[in-house]
N, C-alpha and C positions, 0 to 999 in steps of 0.2 A: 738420401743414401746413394752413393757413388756404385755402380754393379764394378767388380773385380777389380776395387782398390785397396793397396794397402791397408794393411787394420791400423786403426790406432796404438800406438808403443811400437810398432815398426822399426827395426833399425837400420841406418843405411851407412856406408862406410866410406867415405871419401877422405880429405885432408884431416876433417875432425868427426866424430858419429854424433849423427843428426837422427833426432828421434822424432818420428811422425806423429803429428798432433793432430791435424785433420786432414779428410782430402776436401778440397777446396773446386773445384771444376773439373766436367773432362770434357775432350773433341775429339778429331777423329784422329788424331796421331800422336794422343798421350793423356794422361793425369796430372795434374796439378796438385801440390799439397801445402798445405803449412806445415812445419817443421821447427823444431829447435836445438841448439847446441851450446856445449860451453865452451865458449873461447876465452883467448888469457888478451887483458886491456893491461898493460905494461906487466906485473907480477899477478893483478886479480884477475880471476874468473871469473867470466859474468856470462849469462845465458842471453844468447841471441837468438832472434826468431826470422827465417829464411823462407825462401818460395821454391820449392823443388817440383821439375818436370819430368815428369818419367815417359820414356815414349810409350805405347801399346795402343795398336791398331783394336778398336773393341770389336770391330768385324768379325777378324781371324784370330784373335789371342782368347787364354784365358790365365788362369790361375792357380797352383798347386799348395797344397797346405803350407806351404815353407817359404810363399811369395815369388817364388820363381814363375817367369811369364813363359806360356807352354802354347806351340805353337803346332798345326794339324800338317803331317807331312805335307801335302800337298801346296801349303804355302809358305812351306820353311824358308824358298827361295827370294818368293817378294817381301817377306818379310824384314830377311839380309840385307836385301839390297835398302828397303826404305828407312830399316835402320844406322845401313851405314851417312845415307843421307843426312839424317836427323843429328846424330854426330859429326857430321863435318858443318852443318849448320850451328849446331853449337859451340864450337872449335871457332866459328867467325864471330858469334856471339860474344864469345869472350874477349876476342881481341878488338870489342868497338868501345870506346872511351868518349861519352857522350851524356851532358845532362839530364838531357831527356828522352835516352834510350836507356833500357832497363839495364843494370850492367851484370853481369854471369861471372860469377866468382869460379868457379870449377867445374868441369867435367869431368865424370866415371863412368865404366859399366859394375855392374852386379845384377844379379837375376836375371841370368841372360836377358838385359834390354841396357837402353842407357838413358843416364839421368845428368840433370848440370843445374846447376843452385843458382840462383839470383836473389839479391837483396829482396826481402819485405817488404811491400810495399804499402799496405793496407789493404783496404777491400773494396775503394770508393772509387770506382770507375765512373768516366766522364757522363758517362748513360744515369748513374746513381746523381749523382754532382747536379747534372742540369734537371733531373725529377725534384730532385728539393731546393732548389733555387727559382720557385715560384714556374716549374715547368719550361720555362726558355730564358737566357742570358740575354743582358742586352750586349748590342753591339760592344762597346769597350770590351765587356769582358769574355766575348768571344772572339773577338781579334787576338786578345790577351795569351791565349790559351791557343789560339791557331800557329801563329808566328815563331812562338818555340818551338810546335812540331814540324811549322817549313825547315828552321834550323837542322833537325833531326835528320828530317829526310835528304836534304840535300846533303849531307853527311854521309849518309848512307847508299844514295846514288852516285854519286863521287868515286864510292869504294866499290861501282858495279854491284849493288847490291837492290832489290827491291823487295817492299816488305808483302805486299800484295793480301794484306789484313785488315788495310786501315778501317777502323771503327769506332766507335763510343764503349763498348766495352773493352776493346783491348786499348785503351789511355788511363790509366790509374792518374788519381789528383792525389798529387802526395805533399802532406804541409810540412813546412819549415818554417817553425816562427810563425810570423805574421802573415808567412807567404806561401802559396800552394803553385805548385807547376805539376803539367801535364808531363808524363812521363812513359813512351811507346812502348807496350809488352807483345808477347805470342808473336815468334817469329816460324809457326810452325809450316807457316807458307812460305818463308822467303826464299830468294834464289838469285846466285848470281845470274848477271846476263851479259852480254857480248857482242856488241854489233847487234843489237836486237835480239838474240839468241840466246838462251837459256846455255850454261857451261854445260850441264848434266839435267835434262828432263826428267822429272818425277811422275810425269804423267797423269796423275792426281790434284786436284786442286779444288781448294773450295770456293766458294759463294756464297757472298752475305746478300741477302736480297735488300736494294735499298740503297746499300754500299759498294759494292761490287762493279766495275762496267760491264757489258755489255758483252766485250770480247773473253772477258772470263766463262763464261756461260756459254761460250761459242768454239770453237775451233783457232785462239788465239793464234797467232803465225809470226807476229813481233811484239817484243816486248820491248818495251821502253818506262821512262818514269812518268809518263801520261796515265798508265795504269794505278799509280798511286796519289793522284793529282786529283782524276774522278772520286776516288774513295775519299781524299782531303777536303772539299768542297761538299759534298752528300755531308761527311760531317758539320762541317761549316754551319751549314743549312739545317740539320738537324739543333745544332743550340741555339741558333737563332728563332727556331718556330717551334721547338720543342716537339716535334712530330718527325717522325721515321720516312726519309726519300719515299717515292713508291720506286717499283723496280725500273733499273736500266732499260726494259723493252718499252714502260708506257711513260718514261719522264719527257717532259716538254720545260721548255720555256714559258708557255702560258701559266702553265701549273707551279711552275719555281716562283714568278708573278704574284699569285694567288696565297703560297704556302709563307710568304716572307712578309713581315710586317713593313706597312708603310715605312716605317720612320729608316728602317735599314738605308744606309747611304749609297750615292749608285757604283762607285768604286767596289765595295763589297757585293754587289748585287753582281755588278758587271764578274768577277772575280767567280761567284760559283757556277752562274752562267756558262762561262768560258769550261771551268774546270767538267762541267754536267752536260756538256756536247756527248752526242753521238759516237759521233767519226773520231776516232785516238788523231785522226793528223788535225784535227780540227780545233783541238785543245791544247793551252800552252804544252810546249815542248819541255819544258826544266822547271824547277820547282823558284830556282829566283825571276820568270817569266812569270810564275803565277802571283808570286809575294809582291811583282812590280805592279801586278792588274791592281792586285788586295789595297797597294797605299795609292796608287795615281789612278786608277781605270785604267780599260784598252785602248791602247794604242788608235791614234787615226791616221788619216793622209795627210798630204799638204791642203786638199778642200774640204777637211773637216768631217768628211764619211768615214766609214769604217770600211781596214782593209780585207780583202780575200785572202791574205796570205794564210798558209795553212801551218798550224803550228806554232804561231809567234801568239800566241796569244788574243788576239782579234777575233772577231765575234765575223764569219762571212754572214756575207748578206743574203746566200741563199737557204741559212740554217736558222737566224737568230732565231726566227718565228715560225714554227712550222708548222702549227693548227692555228696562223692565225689568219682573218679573212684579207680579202686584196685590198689595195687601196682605194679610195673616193674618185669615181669615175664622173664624166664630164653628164653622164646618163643621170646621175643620181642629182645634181645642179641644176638641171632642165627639170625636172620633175619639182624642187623644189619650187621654182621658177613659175612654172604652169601653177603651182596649189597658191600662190601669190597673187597671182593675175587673176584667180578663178573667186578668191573670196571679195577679193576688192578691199581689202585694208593692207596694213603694212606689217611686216613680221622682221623680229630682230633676230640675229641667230648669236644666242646666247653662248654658245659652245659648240663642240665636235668633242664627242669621246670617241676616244679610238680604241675599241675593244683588243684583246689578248695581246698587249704589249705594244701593237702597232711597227709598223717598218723604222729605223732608229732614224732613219736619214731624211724620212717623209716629213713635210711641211705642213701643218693642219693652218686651214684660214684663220684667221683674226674675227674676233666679233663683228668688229664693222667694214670688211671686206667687201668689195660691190661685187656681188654675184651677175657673168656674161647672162644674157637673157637669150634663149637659143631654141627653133622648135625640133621636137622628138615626137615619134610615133609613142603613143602614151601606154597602148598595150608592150612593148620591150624596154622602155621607161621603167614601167611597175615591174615589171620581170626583175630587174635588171637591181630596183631598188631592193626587192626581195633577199636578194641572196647579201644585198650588203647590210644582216641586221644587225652586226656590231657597232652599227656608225649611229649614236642619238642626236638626232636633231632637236632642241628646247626652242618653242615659237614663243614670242610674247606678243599679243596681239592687239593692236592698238587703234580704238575703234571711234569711228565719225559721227560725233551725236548727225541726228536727220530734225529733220526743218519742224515734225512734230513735236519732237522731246523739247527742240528748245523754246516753244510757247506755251510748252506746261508753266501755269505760275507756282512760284515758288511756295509750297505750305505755309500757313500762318501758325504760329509758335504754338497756338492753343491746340490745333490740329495733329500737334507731333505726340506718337504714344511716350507713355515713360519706360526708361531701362526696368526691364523686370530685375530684380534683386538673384544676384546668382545662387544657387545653392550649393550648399557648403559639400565641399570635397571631404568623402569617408577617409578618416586618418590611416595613414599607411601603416600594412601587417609590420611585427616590428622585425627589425633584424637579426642574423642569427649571432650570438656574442660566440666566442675565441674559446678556446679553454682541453680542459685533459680532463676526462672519465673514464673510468674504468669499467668495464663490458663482461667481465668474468671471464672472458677465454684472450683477451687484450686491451690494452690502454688504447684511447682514440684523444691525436691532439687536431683540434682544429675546430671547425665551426661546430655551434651547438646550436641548438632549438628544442627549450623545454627538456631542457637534459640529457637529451639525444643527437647523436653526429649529423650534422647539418651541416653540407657545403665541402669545401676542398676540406684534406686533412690528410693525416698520417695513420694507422692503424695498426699497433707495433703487436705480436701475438704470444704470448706465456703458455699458449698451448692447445693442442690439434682443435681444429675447428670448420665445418664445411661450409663457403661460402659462398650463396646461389647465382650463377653468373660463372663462376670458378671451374676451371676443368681439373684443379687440382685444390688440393687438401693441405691449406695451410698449416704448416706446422711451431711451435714455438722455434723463437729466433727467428720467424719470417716475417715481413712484412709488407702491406697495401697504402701504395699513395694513389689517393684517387678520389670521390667525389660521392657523397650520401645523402641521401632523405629520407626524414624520420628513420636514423638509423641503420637505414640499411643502404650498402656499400650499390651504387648503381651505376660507375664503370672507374676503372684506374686499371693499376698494374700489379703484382704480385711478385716481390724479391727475395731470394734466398741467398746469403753472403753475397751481397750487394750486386746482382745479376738478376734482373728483369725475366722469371720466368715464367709468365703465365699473363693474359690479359684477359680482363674483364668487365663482361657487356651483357648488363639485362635487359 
């Protein structure tokens, strides 16, 4: 239940009267509803179903029996003002002609506020889309789905415009046929800009944590479309690992590392990287700077490092890595050196792992590289090696029979014990089989065990039901994708008209 939304049978009066079916979401600068109308398709009418945005601050507004929005003198004025805002934004809205930007069929005012229609889109926002696609895309198909929103944005930066929203929930996947495309909604943030400079400052803005950079959360001073580049890559990132950024103040590179699957290609890796810098000058400038990282990587020199240039895209060198340790010092060689000479055998050096990403331009040795043999004070040695424990050494150690072992004679056959007979390995508990049962208060599809939800699944609900881990009270028409035994739900997520409200963890 929506607080101080239109009822349902509502009527609203634009080009044609659209009758309010449900409220659909709200935020802080309006309602969202489903809607329907008859329109005429050559001489037939036929009833279409619409997305209407009503503005209403829920801070300062409320609600009069008649649907008119009633506002406390005292903020009659910021009210004016942020509504005229939202109207000149929807006035730009309308006039953008773009695949995969939501398109705005009309704007009105009625009930002292103002409202503007957009096509239907469905309910399946990119955040729904990647929870039932096995929890993360693979690469193809989140390239697939990234690339039409570059198209989008650089459309809309072009026109001075930035959306300053980007996220998984506001990307509706809408199918056509055989094919579905991402498609950019809620432009309740956007704003032209100018030379860096907003035309008209609204003063308010929000923050997606996760989504959001850094400078949103701060005292931004320029705007540019690096602001929407960060938000495009967080997404990125988010379909590829199926897991939500953590916030702009503690993202790292080591952590992007960590959150991204091996197999992910380093052009793509390189790409959100760039876009989940810090520093706005540090991250591609333009949004076709970022789609060049996306299909080729960053950019290098002429000697093959990566350049400092700020802005173009390129990864500097004194950001790639920023909690990661220093390089392999000449100290940590001597120490190996000394533990060589001290056992008296010979040791292979199998590897160098280079913890948290390592420097991109550093050279790690070769397996059969000949280590200089060098003396060090062994007490600042071991200091020294301390701090570098990201660096693993693997010894394989290859050892000198001695003058005794080799006069042992050899056992005589009779002498040798016989292989004990192994014992038999207990058969494995069985697995959990696939399937739909019904629960009485909801259908559960997915793993089973003995009759009961075992493993990932679905959770779809017919009706109210509390469940433990839950800060809220699932209601029919909602639904849990997430993960049970024997039965009982032990963490996922909680949707209401395809929006992720609620998370749960026992």
């Amino acid at each position: 239940m929506i607080h101080n939304a239109l009822t349902i049978g509502s009527s609203l009066k634009g080009a044609v009267l659209y009758t309010i079916a449900e409220p659909l979401h709200s935020g802080g600068f309006g309602i969202t509803y489903r809607a329907t109308a008859q329109i005429m398709v050559g001489n037939i009418p036929q009833t279409a179903t619409f997305t209407i945005k009503e503005f209403f601050i829920g801070k300062i507004c409320s609600r009069d029996a008649n649907g008119n929005v009633v506002v406390a003198t005292e903020n009659q004025q910021a009210f004016k003002n942020a509504k005229a805002d939202f109207k000149t934004e929807a006035e730009i809205l309308h006039s953008l002609k773009h695949d995969n930007i939501v398109p705005v069929n009309e704007v009105f005012e009625q009930n002292n506020t103002v409202y503007y229609v957009m096509s239907y889109l469905g309910n399946v926002s990119l955040y729904q889309y990647v929870a039932e696609n096995c929890g993360a895309l693979q690469e193809s198909q989140a390239k697939g789905i990234i690339l039409p929103l570059t198209s989008a944005l650089a459309y809309l930066h072009n026109r001075n415009i930035l959306h300053l929203d980007i996220k998984p929930d506001n990307i509706m996947m809408v199918r056509h046929g055989n094919t579905i495309k991402p498609v950019l909604i809620d432009f309740g943030q956007a704003m032209y800009f100018v030379n860096g400079k907003p035309k008209k400052d609204k003063g308010i803005r929000g923050y997606s944590k996760g989504y959001s950079p850094l400078e949103l959360k701060q005292n931004v001073s320029t705007f540019s479309p690096s602001l929407d580049i960060y938000s495009l890559a967080a997404t990125l990132l988010y379909m590829l690992s199926g897991v939500d950024p953590c916030d702009a103040e503690e993202q790292s590179i080591h952590k992007i590392y960590k959150t991204l699957p091996e197999s992910v290609s380093s052009n793509t890796m390189d790409a959100i990287i760039c876009g989940l810098l810090k520093d706005a000058a540090d991250r591609p400038n333009d949004i076709a700077s970022f789609q060049n990282i996306l299909e080729h990587g960053k950019p290098s020199t002429a000697n093959g490092s990566s350049s400092n240039n700020a802005g173009d895209g390129r990864i500097p060198t004194d950001t790639i890595i920023p909690d990661s340790p220093k390089p392999i010092g000449t100290k940590l060689i001597t120490i190996a050196c000394v533990v060589v000479v001290a056992i008296g055998g010979w040791f292979a050096w199998d590897k160098f792992y280079k913890g948290g990403g390592g420097n991109a331009t550093e050279q790690t040795p070769a397996a059969n590289d000949t280590l200089p043999s060098q003396k060090k004070d062994s007490t600042s040695a071991t200091a020294d090696t301390e701090k570098k424990t990201s660096i693993e050494i693997v010894k394989t150690h290859v050892a000198t029979p001695s003058k005794k072992e080799e006069q042992k004679p050899t056992p005589k056959k009779e002498e040798l014990k016989p292989t004990p007979t192994p014992t038999p390995s207990p058969k494995p508990t069985p697995s959990p089989k696939s399937g739909t049962v019904n629960l009485g208060y909801a259908t559960w599809t997915g793993g089973l065990l003995n009759g009961k939800p075992h493993g990932e699944g679905t959770m779809k609900f017919y009706g109210s039901h509390a469940i433990s881990g839950c800060s809220m009270t699932p209601q029919a028409g909602d639904y849990i994708i997430g993960y049970c035994e024997n039965g009982e739900v032990q963490n996922g997520a909680l949707y209401r008209d395809g929006k992720k409200i609620d998370t749960i963890i026992r």
